[in-house]
Every structure is written in structure tokens, then in C-alpha cells.
N, C-alpha and C positions, 0 to 999 in steps of 0.2 A: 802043763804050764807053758812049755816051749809054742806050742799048737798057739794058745789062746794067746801068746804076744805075738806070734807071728800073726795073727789075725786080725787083734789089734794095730799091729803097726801098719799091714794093709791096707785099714779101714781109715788110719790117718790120713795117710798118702794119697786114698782115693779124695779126700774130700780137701786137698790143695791141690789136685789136679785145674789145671787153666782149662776152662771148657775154650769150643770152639766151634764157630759157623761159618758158613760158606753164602747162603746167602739170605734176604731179608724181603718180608713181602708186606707191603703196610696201604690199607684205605682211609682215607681221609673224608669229612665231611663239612662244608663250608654254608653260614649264614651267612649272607649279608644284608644290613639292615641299615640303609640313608635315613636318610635326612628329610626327604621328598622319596614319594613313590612308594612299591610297595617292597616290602621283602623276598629277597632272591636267596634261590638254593642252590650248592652243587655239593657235586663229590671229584676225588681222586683217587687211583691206582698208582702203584710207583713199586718198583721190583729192581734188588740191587743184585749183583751175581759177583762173587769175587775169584779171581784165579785161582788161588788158596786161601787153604782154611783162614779164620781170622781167632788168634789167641788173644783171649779176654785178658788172660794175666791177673795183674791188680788194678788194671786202667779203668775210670769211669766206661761203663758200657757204651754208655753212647759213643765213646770217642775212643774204642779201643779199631775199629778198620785206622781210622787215621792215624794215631801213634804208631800203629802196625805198619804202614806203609801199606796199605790192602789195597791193591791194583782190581779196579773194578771196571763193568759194563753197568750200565745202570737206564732205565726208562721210566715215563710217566706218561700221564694221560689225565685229563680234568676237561672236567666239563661246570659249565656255570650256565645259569636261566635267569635271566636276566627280564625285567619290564619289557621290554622291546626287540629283542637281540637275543640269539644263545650262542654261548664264546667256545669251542673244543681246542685245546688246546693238545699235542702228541708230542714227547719229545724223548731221542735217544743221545747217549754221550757215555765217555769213556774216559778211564783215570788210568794213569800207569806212573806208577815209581819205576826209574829206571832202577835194574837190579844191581847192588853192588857200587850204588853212587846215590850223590843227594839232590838227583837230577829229579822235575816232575814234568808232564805233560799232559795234558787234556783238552779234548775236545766236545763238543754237542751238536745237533744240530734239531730243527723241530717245525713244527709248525702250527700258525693259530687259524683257527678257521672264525668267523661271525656270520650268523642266518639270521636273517630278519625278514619278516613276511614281507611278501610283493616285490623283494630286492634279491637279485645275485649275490653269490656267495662271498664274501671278499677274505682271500686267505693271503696271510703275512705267513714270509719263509726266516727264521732267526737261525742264527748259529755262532758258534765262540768257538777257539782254540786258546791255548795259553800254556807258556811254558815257568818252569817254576823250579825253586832251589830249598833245599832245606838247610842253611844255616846250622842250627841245631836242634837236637832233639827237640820234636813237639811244637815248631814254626817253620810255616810253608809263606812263600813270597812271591807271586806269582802274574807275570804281568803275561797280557795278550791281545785280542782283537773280537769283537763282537760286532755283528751286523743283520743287517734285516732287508728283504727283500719285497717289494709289491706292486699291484699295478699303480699304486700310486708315487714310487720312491722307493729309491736304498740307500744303504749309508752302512757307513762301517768306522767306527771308534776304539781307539787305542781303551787298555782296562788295565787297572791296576786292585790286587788283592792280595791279604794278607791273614791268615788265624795261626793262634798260638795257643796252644793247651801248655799250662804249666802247675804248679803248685804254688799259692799265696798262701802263708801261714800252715793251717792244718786242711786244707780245702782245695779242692783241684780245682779251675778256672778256665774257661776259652773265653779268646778274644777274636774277633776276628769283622772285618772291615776293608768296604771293595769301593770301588769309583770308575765310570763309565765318563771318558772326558769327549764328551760329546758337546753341541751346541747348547742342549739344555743337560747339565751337568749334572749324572746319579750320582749318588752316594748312598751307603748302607753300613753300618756298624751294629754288633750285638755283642753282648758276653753273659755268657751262663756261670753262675756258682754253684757247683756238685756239693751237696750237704754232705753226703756219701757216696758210693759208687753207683746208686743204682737211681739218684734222683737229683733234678737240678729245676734250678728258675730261673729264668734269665729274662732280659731289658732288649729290645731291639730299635734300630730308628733304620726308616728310608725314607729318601727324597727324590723322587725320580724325574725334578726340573720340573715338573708341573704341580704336583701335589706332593706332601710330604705325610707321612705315619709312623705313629710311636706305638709300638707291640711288648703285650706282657706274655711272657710265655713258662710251660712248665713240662718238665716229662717222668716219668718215671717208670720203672722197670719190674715188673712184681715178680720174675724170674731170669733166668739167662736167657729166653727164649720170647718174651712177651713182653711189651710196653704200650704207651701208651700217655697219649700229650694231650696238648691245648692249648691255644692261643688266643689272644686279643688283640686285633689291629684298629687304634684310633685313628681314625683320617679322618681328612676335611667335610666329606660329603658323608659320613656315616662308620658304622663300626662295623669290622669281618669278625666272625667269632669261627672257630677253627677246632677240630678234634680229629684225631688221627692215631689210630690201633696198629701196628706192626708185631709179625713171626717173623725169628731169624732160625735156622734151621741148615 
């Protein structure tokens, strides 16, 4: 009898154990479909590495690195085929929680390349730094500097950013909304409602001074290790449809 509660009570304990990953590997696949022209395809890689492990706990999955403070390295890579033009875009960047304070910092840097027959390559160099504080628990504030470099121009713009994961009612929530105060002024805002932990929908807007798009998006998680999204970006000139698998591990 003693045997079989000690066994039992094992077998509880294992199964409120906080799993835990280190890091996360997810491909994407992009339509885009105008208005004019014909329909273009791409895809994405994107691979996140965190210094340490990241405890799930109770937190929605998606957002347990960020509740966590998970100090990461992170890269991607996309490519799009376009009517005329193919766009590769490369980009690396780094997140660090300062240890031991509610300090944050982050930088990226990347590059897009465009090929279009009978014409030179023309490659744009971008990159952002930004320093950031966490108030409290679950909202990061975070301002800095973004810019771009080519043979045509550079320019470099102050940025301001902000997400807040918190709890509304019985339902976890992120908010979060950034602005690039530039001559032609970004802005971009979303927020996701977590049904439960392991699934959300959420509303996006961006306006990037020239053209503006309203995104319905959704993700869900069918174990601790596996998920998988999708999106819908309505713009001006046509609709992106979006779908994206991720292993964390």
C-alpha cells in the first residue's frame, strides 16, 4: 500500500512538472495575392536559441520566453517571388534581460537583397538597437533607433515600443504597439486573447506611411513542443495569407 502511494504521489508531481525549452525552430509559408498581377509565393526559416532553458510554468506558451525574461539570439531568413523582382531577405538580433534588474536591450541587424532580370542587385542594409525597462511584471517599454542603409540613402529614426501580457477577467491577453517616427510615420499595434494556454486569436494593424494593413491572426499549440499559426494581412494592393509550423526543443 505504502509502494502504490508513493507511486502515486510520483506520478502526480511528475505531471505538474513545468516542462522546458531552450530553443525553437519554425518555417513559414507566404501567398500573396494583389489586386493586379499574378500571384507570388515565398517561404521563411527563423530559429530562436535562448541562454537558458525557458519554464513554461502556467504562462500561455507562446508568451512564456517573455514572461520568463528568456535572453535570446535569434535569426531568419525569407525569401519572396515576386511578378518582376525576387526580395531575400537575412536577419540576425539579440535580446538580453539584464540579470538581476528590469533593465532590457536589444539589437538586430539584416539585410534585403532585390534581383530582377537585366538589372544589378540592389541590397538595403537595416538594423535597430533599443534599450528597455520593465515596470512590472508582464510589460516591457522600450525605446531606440532604427535605420537603413543603400546606394540610394540612409536614414536612421528614433522608435518607440511597447507589449504587455497580462490577465483580463479569466483570459490572458497581450498588447503590444511600436512607432518608427520617421518622415513617413509607422506605426503597428496587435493584441491576442488566449482562450487557454495553448491557443489564441488575435487583431493586428500596420501603417508603414505609405500603405496601411489590417491582420487576423491565430496560433495554437497541439503539445509543449509543436504549434502552429496563420495569418491574414488585408492591404491596399491585395491580401498576404501566412502559415507557419514551429518545434521548440
Amino acid at each position: 500500500m505504502l509502494k502504490q502511494l508513493a507511486l502515486a504521489t510520483a506520478l502526480i508531481a511528475s505531471l505538474g512538472t513545468a516542462h522546458a525549452y531552450q530553443a525553437e525552430i519554425g518555417g513559414t509559408i507566404a501567398v500573396v495575392d494583389p489586386d493586379n498581377g499574378d500571384t507570388s509565393t515565398g517561404f521563411a526559416i527563423d530559429g530562436t536559441y535562448y541562454f537558458n532553458p525557458v519554464q513554461v510554468k502556467n504562462y500561455p506558451l507562446n508568451e512564456a520566453a517573455f514572461l520568463n525574461r528568456a535572453s535570446n539570439i535569434n535569426a531568419a531568413i525569407t525569401y519572396m517571388d515576386f511578378d518582376v523582382v525576387e526580395s531575400t531577405t537575412f536577419g540576425v538580433g539579440v535580446e538580453y534581460f539584464v540579470p538581476n534588474t528590469d533593465f532590457y536591450v536589444s539589437g538586430s541587424i539584416g539585410q534585403i537583397t532585390l534581383e530582377a532580370d537585366g538589372a544589378e542587385d540592389f541590397d538595403t542594409t537595416v538594423y535597430a538597437a533599443e534599450l528597455g525597462y520593465l515596470p512590472v511584471p508582464g510589460l516591457l517599454i522600450a525605446a531606440g533607433l532604427a535605420g537603413f542603409d543603400n546606394d540610394v540613402g540612409d536614414d536612421v529614426d528614433p522608435t518607440l515600443r511597447a507589449k504587455y501580457v497580462t490577465q483580463v477577467g479569466a483570459y490572458d491577453m497581450n498588447f503590444e504597439g511600436g512607432v518608427i517616427f520617421a518622415n513617413d510615420e509607422a506605426v503597428n499595434l496587435g493584441t491576442d486573447l488566449y482562450l487557454d494556454k495553448t491557443f489564441s486569436v488575435g487583431l493586428g494593424y500596420t501603417d508603414d506611411g505609405l500603405d496601411d494593413a489590417f491582420q487576423i491572426r491565430a496560433k495554437k499549440f497541439f503539445n509543449q513542443q509543436v504549434s502552429l499559426e496563420g495569418s491574414i494581412n488585408f492591404e491596399d494592393a491585395g491580401n498576404v495569407f501566412g502559415v507557419r509550423a514551429a518545434y521548440r526543443f
